[in-house]
C-alpha positions as CSV (number, residue, x, y, z in Angstrom):
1,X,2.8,-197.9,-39.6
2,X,5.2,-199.2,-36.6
3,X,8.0,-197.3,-39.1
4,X,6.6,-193.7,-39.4
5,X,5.8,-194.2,-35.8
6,X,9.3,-194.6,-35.1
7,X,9.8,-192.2,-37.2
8,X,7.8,-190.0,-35.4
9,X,9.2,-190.5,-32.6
10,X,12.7,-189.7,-33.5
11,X,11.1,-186.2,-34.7
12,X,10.1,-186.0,-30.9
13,X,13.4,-186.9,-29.5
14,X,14.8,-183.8,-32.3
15,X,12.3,-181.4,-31.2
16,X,12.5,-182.0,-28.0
17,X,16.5,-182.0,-27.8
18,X,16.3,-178.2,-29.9
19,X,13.5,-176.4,-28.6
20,X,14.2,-175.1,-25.1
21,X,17.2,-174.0,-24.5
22,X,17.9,-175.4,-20.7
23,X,16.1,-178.7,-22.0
24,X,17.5,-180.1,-18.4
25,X,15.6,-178.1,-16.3
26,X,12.4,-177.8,-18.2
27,X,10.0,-179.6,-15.6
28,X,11.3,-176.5,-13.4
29,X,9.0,-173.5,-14.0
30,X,9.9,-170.1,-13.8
31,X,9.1,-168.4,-10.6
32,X,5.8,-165.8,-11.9
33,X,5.0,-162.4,-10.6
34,X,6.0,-160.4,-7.6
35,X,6.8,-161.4,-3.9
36,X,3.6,-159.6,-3.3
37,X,1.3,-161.5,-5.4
38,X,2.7,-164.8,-4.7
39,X,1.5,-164.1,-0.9
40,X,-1.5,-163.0,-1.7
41,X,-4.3,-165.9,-1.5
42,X,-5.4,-167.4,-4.6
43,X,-9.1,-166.5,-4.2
44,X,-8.1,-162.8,-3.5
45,X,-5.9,-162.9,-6.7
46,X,-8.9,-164.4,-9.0
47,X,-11.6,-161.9,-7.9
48,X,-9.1,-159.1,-7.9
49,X,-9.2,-159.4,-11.8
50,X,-12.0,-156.8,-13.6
51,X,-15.3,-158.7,-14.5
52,X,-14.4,-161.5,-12.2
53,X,-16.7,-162.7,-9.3
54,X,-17.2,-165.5,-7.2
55,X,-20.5,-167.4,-7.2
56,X,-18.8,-170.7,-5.2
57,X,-16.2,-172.0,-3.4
58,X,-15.6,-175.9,-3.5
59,X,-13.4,-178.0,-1.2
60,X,-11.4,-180.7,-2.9
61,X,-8.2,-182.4,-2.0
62,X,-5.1,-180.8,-2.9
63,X,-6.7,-178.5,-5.0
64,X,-8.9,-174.9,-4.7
65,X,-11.5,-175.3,-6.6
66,X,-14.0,-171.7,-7.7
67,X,-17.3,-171.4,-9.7
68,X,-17.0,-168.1,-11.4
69,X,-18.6,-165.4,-13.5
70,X,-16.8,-163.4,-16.0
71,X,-18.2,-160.0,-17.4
72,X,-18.4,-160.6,-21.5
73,X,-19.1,-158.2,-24.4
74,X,-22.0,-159.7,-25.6
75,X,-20.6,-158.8,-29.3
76,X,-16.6,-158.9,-29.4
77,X,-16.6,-156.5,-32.0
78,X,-18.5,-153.9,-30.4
79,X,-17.9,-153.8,-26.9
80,X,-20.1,-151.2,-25.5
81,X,-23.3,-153.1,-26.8
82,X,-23.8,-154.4,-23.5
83,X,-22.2,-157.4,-21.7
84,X,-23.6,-161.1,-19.9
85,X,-22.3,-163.3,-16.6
86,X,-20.2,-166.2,-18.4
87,X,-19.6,-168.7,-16.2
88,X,-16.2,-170.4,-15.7
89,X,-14.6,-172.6,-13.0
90,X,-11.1,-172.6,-12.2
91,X,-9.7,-176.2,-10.1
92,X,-6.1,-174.6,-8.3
93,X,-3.0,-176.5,-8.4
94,X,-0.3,-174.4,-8.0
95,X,0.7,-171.2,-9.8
96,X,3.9,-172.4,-10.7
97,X,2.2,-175.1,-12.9
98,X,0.8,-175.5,-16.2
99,X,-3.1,-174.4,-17.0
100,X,-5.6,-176.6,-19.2
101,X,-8.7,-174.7,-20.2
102,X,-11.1,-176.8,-21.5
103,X,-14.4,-176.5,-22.7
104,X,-17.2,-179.2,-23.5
105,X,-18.7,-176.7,-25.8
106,X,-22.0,-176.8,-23.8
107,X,-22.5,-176.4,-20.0
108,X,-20.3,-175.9,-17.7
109,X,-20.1,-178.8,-15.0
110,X,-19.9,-176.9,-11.3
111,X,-18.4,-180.5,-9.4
112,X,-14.1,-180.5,-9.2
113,X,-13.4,-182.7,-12.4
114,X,-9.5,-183.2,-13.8
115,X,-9.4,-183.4,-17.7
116,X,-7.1,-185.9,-19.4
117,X,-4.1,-183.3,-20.1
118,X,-4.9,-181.8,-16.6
119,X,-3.8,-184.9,-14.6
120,X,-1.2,-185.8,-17.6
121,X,0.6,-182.4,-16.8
122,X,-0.4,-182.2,-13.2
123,X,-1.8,-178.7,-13.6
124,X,-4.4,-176.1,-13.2
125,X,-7.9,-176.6,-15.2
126,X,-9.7,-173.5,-16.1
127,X,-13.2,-174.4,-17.9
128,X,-15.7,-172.4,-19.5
129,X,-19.1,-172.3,-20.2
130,X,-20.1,-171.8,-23.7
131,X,-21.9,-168.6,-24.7
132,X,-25.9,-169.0,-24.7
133,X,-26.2,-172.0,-22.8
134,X,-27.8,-171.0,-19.7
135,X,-27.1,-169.2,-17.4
136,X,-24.3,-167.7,-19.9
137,X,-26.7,-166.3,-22.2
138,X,-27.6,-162.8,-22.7
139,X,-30.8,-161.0,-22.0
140,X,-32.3,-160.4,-24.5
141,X,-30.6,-163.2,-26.5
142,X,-29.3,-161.3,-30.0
143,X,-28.9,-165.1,-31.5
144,X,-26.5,-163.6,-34.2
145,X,-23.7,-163.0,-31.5
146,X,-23.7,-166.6,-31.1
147,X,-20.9,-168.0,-33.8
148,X,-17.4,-169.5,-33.3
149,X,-15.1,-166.2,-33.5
150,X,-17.3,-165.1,-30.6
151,X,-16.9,-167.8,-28.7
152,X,-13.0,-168.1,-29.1
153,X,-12.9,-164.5,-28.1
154,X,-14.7,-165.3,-24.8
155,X,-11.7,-167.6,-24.5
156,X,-9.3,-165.2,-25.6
157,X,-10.8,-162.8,-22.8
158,X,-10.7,-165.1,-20.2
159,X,-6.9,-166.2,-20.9
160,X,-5.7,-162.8,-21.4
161,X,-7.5,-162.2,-17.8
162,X,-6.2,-165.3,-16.3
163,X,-2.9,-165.0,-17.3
164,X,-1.4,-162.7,-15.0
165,X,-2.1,-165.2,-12.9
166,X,-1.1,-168.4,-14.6
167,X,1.8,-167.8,-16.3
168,X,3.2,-170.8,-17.0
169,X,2.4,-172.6,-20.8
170,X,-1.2,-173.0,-21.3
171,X,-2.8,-175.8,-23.3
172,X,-6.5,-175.9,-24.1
173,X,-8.7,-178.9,-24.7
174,X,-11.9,-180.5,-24.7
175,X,-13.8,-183.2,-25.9
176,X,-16.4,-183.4,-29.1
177,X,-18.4,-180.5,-29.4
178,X,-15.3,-179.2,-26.9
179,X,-12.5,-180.4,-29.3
180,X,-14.2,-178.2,-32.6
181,X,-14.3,-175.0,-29.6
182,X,-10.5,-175.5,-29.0
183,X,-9.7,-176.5,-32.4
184,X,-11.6,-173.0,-33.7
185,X,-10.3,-171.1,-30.3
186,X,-6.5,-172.4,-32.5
187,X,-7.4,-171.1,-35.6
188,X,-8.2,-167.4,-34.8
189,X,-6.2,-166.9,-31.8
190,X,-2.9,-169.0,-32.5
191,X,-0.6,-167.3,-30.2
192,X,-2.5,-168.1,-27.0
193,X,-2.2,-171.7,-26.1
194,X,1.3,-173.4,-26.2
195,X,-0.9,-176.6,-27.3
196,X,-4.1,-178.1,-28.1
197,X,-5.6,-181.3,-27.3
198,X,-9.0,-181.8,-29.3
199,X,-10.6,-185.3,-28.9
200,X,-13.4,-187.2,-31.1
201,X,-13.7,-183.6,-33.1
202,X,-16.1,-183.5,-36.2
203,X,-15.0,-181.8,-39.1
204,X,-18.1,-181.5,-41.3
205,X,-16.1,-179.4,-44.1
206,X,-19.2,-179.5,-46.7
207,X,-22.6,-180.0,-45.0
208,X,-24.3,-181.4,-48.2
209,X,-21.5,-184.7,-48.7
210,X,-22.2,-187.2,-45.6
211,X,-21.0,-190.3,-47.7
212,X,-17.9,-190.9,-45.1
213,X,-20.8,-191.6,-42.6
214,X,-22.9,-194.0,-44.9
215,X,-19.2,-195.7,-45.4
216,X,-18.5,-196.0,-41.8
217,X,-22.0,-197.5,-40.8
218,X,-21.6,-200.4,-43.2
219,X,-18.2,-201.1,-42.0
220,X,-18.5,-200.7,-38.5
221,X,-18.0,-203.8,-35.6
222,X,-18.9,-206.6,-36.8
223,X,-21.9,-207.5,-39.4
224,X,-23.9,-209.8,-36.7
225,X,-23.5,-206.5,-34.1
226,X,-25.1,-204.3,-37.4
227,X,-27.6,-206.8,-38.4
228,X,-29.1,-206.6,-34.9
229,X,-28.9,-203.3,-34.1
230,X,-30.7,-202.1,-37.8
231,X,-33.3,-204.8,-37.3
232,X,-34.6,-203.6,-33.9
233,X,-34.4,-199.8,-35.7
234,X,-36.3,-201.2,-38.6
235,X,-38.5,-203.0,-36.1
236,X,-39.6,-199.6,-34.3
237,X,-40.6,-198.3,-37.4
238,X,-42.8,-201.3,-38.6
239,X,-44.5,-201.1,-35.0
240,X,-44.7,-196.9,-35.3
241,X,-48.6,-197.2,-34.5
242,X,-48.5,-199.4,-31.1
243,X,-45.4,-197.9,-30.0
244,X,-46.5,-194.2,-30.7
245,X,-49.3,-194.7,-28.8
246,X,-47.0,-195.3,-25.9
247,X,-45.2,-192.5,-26.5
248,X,-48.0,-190.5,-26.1
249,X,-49.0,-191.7,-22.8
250,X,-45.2,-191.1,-22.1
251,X,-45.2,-188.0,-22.9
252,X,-48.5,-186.8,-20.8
253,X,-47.2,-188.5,-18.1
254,X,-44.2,-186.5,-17.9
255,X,-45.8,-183.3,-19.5
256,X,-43.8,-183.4,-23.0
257,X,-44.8,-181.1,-25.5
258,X,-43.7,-181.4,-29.5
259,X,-44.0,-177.6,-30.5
260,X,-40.3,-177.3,-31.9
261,X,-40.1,-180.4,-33.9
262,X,-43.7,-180.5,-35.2
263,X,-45.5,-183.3,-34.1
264,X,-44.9,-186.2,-31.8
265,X,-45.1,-188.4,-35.1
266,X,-41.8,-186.7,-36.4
267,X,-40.2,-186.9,-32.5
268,X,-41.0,-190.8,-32.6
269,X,-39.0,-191.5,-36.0
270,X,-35.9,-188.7,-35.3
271,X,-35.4,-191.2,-31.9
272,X,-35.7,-194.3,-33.8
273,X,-33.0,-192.8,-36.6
274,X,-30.9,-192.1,-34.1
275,X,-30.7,-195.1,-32.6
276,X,-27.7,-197.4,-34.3
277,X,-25.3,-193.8,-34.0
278,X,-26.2,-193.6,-30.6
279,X,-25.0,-197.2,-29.8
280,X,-21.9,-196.2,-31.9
281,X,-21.6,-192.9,-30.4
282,X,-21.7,-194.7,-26.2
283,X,-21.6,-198.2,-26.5
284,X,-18.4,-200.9,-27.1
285,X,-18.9,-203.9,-29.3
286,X,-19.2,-205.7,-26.4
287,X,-22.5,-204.2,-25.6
288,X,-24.0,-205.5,-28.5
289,X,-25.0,-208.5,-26.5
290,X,-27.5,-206.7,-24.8
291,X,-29.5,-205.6,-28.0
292,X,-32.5,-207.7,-28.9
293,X,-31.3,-210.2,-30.7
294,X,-34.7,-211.7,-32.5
295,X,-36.0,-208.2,-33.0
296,X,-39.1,-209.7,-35.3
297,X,-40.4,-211.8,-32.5
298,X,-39.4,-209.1,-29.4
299,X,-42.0,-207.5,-27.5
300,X,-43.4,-203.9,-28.1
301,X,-41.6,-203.5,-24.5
302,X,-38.2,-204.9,-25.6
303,X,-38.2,-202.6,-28.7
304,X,-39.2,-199.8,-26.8
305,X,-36.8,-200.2,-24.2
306,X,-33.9,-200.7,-26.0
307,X,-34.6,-197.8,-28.2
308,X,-35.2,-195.6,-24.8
309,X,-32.0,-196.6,-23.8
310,X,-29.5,-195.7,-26.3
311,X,-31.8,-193.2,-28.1
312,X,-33.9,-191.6,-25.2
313,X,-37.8,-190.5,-26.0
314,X,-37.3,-187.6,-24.0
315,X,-34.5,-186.1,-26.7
316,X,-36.8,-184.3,-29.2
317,X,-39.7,-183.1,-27.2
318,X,-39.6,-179.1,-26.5
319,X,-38.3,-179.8,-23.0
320,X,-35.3,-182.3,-24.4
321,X,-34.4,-179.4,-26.7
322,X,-34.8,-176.3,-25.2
323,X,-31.4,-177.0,-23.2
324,X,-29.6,-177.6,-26.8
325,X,-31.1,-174.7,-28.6
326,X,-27.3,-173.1,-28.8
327,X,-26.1,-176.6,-30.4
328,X,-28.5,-177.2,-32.7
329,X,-28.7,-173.0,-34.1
330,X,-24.4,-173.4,-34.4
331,X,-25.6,-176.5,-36.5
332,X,-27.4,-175.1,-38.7
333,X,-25.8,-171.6,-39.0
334,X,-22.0,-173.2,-39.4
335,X,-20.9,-176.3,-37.7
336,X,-23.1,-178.7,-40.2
337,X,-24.9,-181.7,-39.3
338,X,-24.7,-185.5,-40.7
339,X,-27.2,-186.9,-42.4
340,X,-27.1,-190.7,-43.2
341,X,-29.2,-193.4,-45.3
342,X,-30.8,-196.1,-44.3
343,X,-30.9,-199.1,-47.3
344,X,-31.8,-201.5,-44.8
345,X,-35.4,-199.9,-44.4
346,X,-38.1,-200.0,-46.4
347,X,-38.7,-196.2,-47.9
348,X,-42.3,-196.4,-47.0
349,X,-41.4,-196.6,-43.6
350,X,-39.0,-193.6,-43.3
351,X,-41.3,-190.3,-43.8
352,X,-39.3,-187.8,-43.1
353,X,-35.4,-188.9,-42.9
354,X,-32.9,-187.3,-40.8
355,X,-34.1,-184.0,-40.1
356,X,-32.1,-180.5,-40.6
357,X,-31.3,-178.6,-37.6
358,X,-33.9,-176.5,-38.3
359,X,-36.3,-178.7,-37.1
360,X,-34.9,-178.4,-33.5
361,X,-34.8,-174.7,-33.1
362,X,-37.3,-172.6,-32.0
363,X,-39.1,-170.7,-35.6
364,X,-38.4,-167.6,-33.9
365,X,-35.0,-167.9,-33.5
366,X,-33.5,-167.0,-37.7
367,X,-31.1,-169.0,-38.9
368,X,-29.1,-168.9,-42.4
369,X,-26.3,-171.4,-43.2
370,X,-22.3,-170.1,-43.6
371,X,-21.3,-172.7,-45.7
372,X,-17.2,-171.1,-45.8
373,X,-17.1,-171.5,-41.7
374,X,-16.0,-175.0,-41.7
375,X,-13.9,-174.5,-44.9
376,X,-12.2,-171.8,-43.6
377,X,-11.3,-173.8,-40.0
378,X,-10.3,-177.2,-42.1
379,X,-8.3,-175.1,-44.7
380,X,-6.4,-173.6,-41.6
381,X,-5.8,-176.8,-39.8
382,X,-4.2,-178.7,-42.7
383,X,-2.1,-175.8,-43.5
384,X,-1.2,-174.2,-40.1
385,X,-1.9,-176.5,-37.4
386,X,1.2,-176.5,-35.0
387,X,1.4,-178.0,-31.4
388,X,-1.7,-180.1,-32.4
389,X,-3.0,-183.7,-31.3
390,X,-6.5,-185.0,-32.7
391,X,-7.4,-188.4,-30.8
392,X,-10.7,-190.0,-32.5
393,X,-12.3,-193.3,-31.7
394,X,-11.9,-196.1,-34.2
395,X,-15.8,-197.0,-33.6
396,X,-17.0,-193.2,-33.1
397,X,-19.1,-192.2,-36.2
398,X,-18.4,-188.6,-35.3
399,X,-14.7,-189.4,-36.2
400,X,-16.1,-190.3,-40.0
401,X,-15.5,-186.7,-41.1
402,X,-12.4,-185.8,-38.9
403,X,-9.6,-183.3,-38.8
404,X,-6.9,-183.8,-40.5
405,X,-3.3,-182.7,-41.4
406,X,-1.6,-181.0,-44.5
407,X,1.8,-180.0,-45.5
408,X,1.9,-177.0,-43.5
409,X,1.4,-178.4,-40.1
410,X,3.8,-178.8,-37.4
411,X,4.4,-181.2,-34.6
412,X,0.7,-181.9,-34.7
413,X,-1.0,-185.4,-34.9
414,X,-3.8,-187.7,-35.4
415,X,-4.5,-190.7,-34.0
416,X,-7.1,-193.1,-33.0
417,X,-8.1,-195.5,-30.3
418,X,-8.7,-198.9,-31.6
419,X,-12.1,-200.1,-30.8
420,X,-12.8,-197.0,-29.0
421,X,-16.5,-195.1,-28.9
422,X,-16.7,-191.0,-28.6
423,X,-15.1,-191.7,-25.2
424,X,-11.4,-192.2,-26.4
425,X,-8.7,-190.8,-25.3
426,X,-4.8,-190.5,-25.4
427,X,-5.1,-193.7,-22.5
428,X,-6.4,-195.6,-24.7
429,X,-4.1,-195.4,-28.4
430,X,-1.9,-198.2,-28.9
431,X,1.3,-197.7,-27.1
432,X,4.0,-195.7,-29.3
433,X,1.1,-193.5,-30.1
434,X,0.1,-193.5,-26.8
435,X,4.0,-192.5,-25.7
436,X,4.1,-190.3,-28.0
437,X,1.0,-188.5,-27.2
438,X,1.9,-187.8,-23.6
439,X,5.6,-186.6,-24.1
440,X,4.1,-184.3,-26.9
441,X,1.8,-182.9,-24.3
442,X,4.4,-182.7,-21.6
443,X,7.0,-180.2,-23.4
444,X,4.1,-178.3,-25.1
445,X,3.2,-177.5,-21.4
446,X,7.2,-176.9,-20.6
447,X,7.1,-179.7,-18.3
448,X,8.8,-182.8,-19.9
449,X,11.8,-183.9,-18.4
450,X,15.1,-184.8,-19.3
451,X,14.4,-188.5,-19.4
452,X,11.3,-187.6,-21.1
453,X,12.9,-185.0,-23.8
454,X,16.1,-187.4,-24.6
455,X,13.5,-190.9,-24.9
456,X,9.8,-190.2,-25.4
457,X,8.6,-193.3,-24.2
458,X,9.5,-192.8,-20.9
459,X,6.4,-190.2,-21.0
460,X,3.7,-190.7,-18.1
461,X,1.5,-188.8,-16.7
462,X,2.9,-186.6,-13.8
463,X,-0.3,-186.9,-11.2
464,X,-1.6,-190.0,-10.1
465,X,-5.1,-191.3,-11.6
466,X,-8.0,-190.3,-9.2
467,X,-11.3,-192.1,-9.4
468,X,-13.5,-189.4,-8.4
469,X,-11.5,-186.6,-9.6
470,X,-10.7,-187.6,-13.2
471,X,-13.2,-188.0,-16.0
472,X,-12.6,-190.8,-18.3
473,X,-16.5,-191.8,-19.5
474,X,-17.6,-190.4,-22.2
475,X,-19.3,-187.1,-21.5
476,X,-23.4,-188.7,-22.4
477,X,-25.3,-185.8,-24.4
478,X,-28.5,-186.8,-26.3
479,X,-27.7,-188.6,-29.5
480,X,-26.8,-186.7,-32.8
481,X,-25.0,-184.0,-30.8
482,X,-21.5,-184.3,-30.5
């Protein structure tokens, strides 16, 4: 491993020493636009662009920072058919730098926040909302203009718009459910970004194989941190009747209602199941100390609350959905979802297993599965990926059925964080990977330098870490979405 890593990193010094010509001075931009526009006040620029308006104006330190609405076609391919208000924030460095756009692939956060590559390249961060997640969602909602090539053309739109602008390299990114947006955002508009930085990314490539998954949950951490964890699961399900009954006073308590799913019988046992990939999915190993340990002899109260905790009761009643509904149609319409086994559970406790996406959306929503989507997007990556860098975490079970690299691709990489959750990041890869990472990063977005470019270990991040401004937790969604 240490020898294709050194390896690799000769290939960086290569590429970095022939791609640019002026290699020396490429940490200086290039002056954009005229004299005119480089007077004219960024917020003035930004609204000046067709479709673009200004709902809010932020203050942060050393930055501007806008919430925005964009004017979208609500179908790509025929325009006229009416438009909606996506929303998008833009956090201003400097014109002359680089730009990250990033998506979560759900909603948009409206709070000044510096991605990963952001601070790493000391740049501008353009995010975007994703389609149908309110407020970006279209009224009337036509649910069949909600698929990934309309999504990457809202970020096609938006770059093409921005650009004029920011017109220095672009890199996109995001994280999860954000790392499959910019990996598919790669795949049918290649020419756009100069890079792409896609974190913990699923790859389900055929919906109906989930072994890889089975595979990682009897291998994962440690077998004491497994046995504890799948005997307080187990444990819920052998108490189902006491502990639904407290689930129903939970739920008229805070008004729940079960429509979507059913019943609040099938709600109970989808929060249970998801309980050991939920501590996966958030938690260290380290954490495990704080599971039950004697889940047999625990109180309904310690079962309960350590299910609440990682798995959340609230997740699959109407009002834990409704706010997913765009997630969990893409899920069963193309992304895929997992579904694992449970051999450490008695059958005649299980009744209904994991349950399809289906399950979670609204029945008057339609839905029909596109088996070749995913096909299509892995078939592309392993034969056309270039300027790519997947980073997975070793203990994520999202990163069991991953992205990965074929013959065709080009200066693009996979790595992973050892003992990492969905949380990881380039920060935390061992260090040649971690070198390597950054100096990729840099001269995708045209601002390695010389030092940088001639030895990429040298690579650091260019802006200083900032405790409020930079997210480094894991972004928390309800479990089993990534």
């Amino acid at each position: 491993m240490r020898k294709a890593l050194r390896w690799l990193l000769a290939l960086a010094v290569l590429i970095g020493t022939l791609s640019t010509a002026g290699a020396a001075t490429a940490a200086q931009p290039e002056a954009t636009g005229s004299a005119s526009a480089a007077d004219t006040d960024i917020k003035d620029r930004l609204l000046a662009i067709p479709g673009m308006s200004l709902i809010q104006e932020k203050p942060y330190t050393g930055y501007r920072f806008f919430v925005l609405n964009y004017t979208q076609p609500i179908d790509h391919r025929h325009p006229s058919k009416g438009t909606f208000q996506q929303r998008i924030t833009v956090l201003h460095k400097d014109t002359s730098r680089p730009t990250v756009f990033y998506t979560g692939g759900y909603n948009v956060s409206t709070t000044p926040s510096r991605r990963e590559p952001t601070q790493i390249v000391d740049g501008n961060q353009v995010s975007m909302e994703y389609r149908f997640f309110n407020p970006s969602r279209p009224d009337p909602a036509d649910w069949s203009k909600l698929d990934i090539w309309q999504a990457a053309s809202d970020q096609h739109r938006i770059f093409k718009a921005l650009k004029a602008v920011y017109g220095q390299k672009w890199l996109s990114t995001g994280g999860s459910k954000g790392g499959m947006t910019a990996t598919y955002y790669e795949r049918f508009y290649p020419r756009d970004m100069d890079g792409v930085v896609a974190y913990v990314a699923p790859n389900d490539v055929v919906n109906d194989e989930d072994s890889a998954y089975d595979r990682f949950f009897a291998n994962v951490g440690t077998k004491e941190c497994r046995d504890k964890l799948n005997a307080v699961q187990r444990e819920a399900l052998v108490r189902r009747e006491p502990l639904e009954k407290k689930y129903a006073a939970y739920a008229a308590d805070n008004g729940y209602t079960f429509t979507t799913i059913g019943s609040l019988d099938k709600a109970y046992e989808a929060v249970v199941l998801d309980y050991v990939w939920g501590f996966w999915q958030y938690s260290l190993l380290s954490d495990c100390d704080a599971i039950p340990a004697d889940a047999a002899h625990a109180t309904d109260d310690a079962i309960w609350d350590s299910v609440d905790t990682i798995s959340g009761f609230s997740a699959y009643a109407d009002q834990g959905l409704e706010t997913y509904t765009p997630y969990y149609y893409q899920a069963g319409t193309q992304l895929g979802a997992p579904t694992i086994h449970f051999p450490y559970i008695e059958k005649k406790l299980v009744r209904y297993g994991y349950q399809p996406p289906r399950n979670f959306v609204p029945r008057s929503i339609p839905m029909k599965f596109q088996p070749g989507a995913m096909r299509d997007v892995d078939g592309w990556v392993r034969h056309h990926a270039r300027h790519m860098l997947f980073v997975y975490g070793q203990n994520d079970p999202w990163g069991a059925e991953r992205f990965r690299l074929g013959a065709g691709a080009r200066d693009s990489y996979v790595f992973a964080a050892p003992g990492l959750n969905h949380g990881a990041n380039v920060a935390g890869l061992v260090a040649d990977e971690k070198a390597l990472a950054t100096a990729r990063i840099l001269e995708w977005a045209g601002v390695a330098s010389t030092a940088v470019q001639a030895d990429p270990s040298a690579a650091k991040p260019l802006a200083k870490y900032d405790a409020k401004l930079d997210r480094r937790d894991v972004d928390r969604e309800p479990t089993l979405r990534p």
